[in-house]
N, C-alpha and C positions, 0 to 999 in steps of 0.2 A: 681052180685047182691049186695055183699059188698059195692062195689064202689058208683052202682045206690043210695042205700040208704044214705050212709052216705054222698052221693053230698046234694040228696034232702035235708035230717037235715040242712047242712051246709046253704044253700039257706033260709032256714025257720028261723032260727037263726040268718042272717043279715039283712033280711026282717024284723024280730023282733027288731032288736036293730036300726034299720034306723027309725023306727015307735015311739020307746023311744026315739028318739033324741042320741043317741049312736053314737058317732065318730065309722066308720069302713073303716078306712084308712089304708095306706102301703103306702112300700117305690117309690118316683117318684118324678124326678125334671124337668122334660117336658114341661112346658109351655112358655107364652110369656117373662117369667125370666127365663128361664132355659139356659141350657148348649149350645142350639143349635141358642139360638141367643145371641150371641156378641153385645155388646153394640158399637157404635159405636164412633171413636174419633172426640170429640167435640170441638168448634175453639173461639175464642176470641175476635173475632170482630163482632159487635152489628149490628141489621138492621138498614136501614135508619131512620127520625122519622116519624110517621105516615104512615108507609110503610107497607105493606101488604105480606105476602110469603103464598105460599098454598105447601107442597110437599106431595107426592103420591108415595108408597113405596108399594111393596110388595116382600117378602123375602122367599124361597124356602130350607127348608135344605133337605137333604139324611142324614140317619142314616142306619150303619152296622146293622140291625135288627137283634133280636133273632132267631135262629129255634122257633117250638112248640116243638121240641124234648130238646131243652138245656133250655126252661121254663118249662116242668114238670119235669126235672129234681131237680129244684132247689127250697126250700120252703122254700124262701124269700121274694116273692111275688114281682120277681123281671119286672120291667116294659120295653116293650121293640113298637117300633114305624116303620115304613116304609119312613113318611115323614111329616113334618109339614109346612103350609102354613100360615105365618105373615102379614096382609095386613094393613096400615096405614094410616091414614088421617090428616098428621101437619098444623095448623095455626098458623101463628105466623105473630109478631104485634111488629112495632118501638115504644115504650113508650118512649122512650128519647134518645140522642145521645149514652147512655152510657149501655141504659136497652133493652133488649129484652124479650117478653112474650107469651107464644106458647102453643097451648089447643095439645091435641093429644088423636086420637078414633084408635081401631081396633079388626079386626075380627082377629080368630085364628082357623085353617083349621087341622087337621090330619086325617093319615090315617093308618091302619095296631094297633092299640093303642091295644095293649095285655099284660096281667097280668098273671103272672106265679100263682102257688098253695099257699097256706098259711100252708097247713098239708098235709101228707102224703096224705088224702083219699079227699083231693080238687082238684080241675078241674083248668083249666087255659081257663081265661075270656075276652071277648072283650069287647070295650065301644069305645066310640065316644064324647069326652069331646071339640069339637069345638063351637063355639060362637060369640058374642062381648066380648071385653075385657074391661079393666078399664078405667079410663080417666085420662090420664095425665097432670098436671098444673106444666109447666117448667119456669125458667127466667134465663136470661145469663145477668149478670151487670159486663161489665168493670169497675174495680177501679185503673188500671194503663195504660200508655200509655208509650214507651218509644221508643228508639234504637233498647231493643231486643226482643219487642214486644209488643204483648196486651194480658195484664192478666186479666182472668174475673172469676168471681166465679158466680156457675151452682147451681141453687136448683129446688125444685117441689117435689110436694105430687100428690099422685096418691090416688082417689077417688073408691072406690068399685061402679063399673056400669054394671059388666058384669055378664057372666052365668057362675054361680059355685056351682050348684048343678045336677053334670050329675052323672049316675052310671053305674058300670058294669050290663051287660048280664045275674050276677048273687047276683043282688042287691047290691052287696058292692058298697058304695063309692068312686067314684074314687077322688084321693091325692087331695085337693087345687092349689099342689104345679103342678098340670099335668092339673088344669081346664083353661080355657079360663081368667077367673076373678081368683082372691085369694080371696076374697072377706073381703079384709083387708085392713085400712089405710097403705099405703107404703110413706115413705122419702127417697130424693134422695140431695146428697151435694157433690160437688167437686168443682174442677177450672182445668182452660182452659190457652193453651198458644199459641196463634199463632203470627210467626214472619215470616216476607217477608227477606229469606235468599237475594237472588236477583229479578230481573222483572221479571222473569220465574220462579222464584225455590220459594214454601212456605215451611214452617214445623209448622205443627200443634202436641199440646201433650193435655193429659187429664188423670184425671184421678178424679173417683167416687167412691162414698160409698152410697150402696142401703142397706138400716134399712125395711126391712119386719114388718106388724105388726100383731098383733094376729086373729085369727078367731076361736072363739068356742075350744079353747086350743090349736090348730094348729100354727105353726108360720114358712114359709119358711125361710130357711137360708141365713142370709143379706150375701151380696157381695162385691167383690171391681171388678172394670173395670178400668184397663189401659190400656191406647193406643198410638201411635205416628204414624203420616204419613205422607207421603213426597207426594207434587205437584209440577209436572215440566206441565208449563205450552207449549205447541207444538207450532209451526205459526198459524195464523191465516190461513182459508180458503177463499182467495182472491174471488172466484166466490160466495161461499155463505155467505162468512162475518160470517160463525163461526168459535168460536174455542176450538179447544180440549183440556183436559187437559190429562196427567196419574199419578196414584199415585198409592202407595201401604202404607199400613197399617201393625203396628204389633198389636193384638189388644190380651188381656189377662184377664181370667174371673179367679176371686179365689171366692169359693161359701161355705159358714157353712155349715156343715148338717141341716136339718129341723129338729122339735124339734115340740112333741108332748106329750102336757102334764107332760112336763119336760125330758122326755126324746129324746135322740137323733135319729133319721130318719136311719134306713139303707138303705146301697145303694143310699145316697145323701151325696152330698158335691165333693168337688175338684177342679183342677184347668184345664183351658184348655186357650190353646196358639194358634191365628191364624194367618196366613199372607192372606192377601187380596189386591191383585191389582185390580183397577178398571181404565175406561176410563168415561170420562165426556163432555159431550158434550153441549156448550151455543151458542143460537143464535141470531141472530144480534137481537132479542127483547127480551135478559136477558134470554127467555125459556130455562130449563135445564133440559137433558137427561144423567141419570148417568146406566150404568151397571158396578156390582163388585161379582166376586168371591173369598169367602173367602174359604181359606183350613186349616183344621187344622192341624199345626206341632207337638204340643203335647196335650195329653191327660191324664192324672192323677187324675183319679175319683175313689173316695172311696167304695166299693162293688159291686156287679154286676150291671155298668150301661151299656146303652145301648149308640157306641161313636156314633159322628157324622161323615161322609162323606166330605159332602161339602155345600157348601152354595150359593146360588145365588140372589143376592137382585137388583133387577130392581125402578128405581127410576126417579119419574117427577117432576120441580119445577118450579114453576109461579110468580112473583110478580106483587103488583097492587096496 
């Protein structure tokens, strides 16, 4: 009866402060920035001019979930997932031999999204924080050309478009940083290196700095992405004129805590390390068919998060 009651209070009291406009947030780094998608390494050769790419991406992670028994144990309001579903929409456009300029949409899918207690006489909450996401405005500008390669520097701002204001089962808000949208201006800046080692063999490297920006006192924790990965290109396939490629990826997220109201986020922040081999498949009309699974080797997240599994990204690409 204890319990009954002081759930109810707790209920009426988030209800109350979501009504005042009242941040009622906790700790969670789950979303389309979060831990469970790796950013991927990006290359330094520009599209053709006036050329057209469309690609089609959707990205599958597993996370080691929480019991319900190790979230009411813990009243840190720690968040825990079954699996999230990343789906993507890139256009991208030759502005000049040297620029490239690329919009990007997507939807963000989970499922299992569960929140441990906040206090001893709190409950542990479900919610369903899936959506649209923001909208991405990328450009890749080559400014060198040489022997050991093509150096390009990467920027884009990412525009609040999506859905981010979902809540739990039991009114609290759920994190910004676990919604579909942040619903924050975001910047992104790095540079890119790719160099043709031989006819068959590439190496690509990259590496970014993501600048989060505020929402209503809220701010995810900006990041860095580093990556490198190797393309051996296979023979060609005589009868259908395609051909394969394999590569493998080391790809590396270091992430701030989020920061709320000046203070720091627990159970956000850390770093995690992937290798990801994938096969790639182009046909004799440019169409390209990529599948990659990435696994994580390490994990190094600050307070109780919840790790990731694995990762499976299936991917279509068209030019025109």
């Amino acid at each position: 009866m204890h319990r009954s009651s002081a759930s109810a209070r707790r209920v009426a009291w988030a209800a109350l402060a979501a009504a005042l406009g009242a941040p009622v947030l906790f700790a969670g780094s789950h979303g389309p920035e979060g831990f469970g998608t790796p950013r991927a390494v990006q290359h330094g050769i520009p599209l053709a001019v006036e050329a057209f790419e469309l690609e089609l991406r959707a990205a599958w992670t597993t996370y080691d979930a929480f019991s319900r028994a190790e979230l009411e144990d813990t009243l840190n309001s720690a968040v825990s997932l079954d699996y999230s579903l990343l789906s993507t929409a890139t256009l991208r456009y030759g502005v000049a031999d040297t620029l490239t300029m690329s919009a990007t949409l997507a939807y963000w899918w989970t499922d299992g999204y569960t929140v441990g207690r906040e206090t001893i006489d709190g409950t542990v909450s479900e919610g369903d924080p899936m959506g649209p996401s923001d909208l991405w405005l990328e450009g890749s500008w080559r400014f060198l050309r040489n022997p050991r390669g093509d150096f390009a520097f990467l920027f884009g701002v990412k525009l609040p478009f999506g859905s981010d204001d979902k809540r739990l089962d039991d009114g609290r808000a759920i994190s910004p940083a676990d919604q579909a949208s942040t619903g924050a201006v975001d910047f992104r800046g790095g540079f890119a290196l790719t160099n043709q080692l031989t006819e068959r063999l590439r190496f690509d490297a990259s590496v970014e700095r993501l600048l989060h920006g505020d929402n209503g006192g809220f701010q995810q924790g900006d990041r860095w992405d580093v990556g490198a990965a190797m393309h051996w290109k296979l023979r060609q396939d005589v009868s259908t004129k395609a051909a394969w490629t394999l590569s493998g990826s080391l790809l590396m997220t270091n992430a701030e805590a989020d920061d709320q109201n000046g203070s720091g986020g627990a159970n956000t922040g850390g770093t995690v390390a992937w290798f990801a081999p994938a096969l790639t498949r182009v046909g004799h009309d440019g169409t390209t068919w990529r599948v990659e699974v990435a696994l994580p080797v390490s994990q190094q997240l600050d307070g109780d998060q919840v790790e990731a599994d694995s990762r499976v990204t299936l991917g279509w690409t068209t030019g025109f």
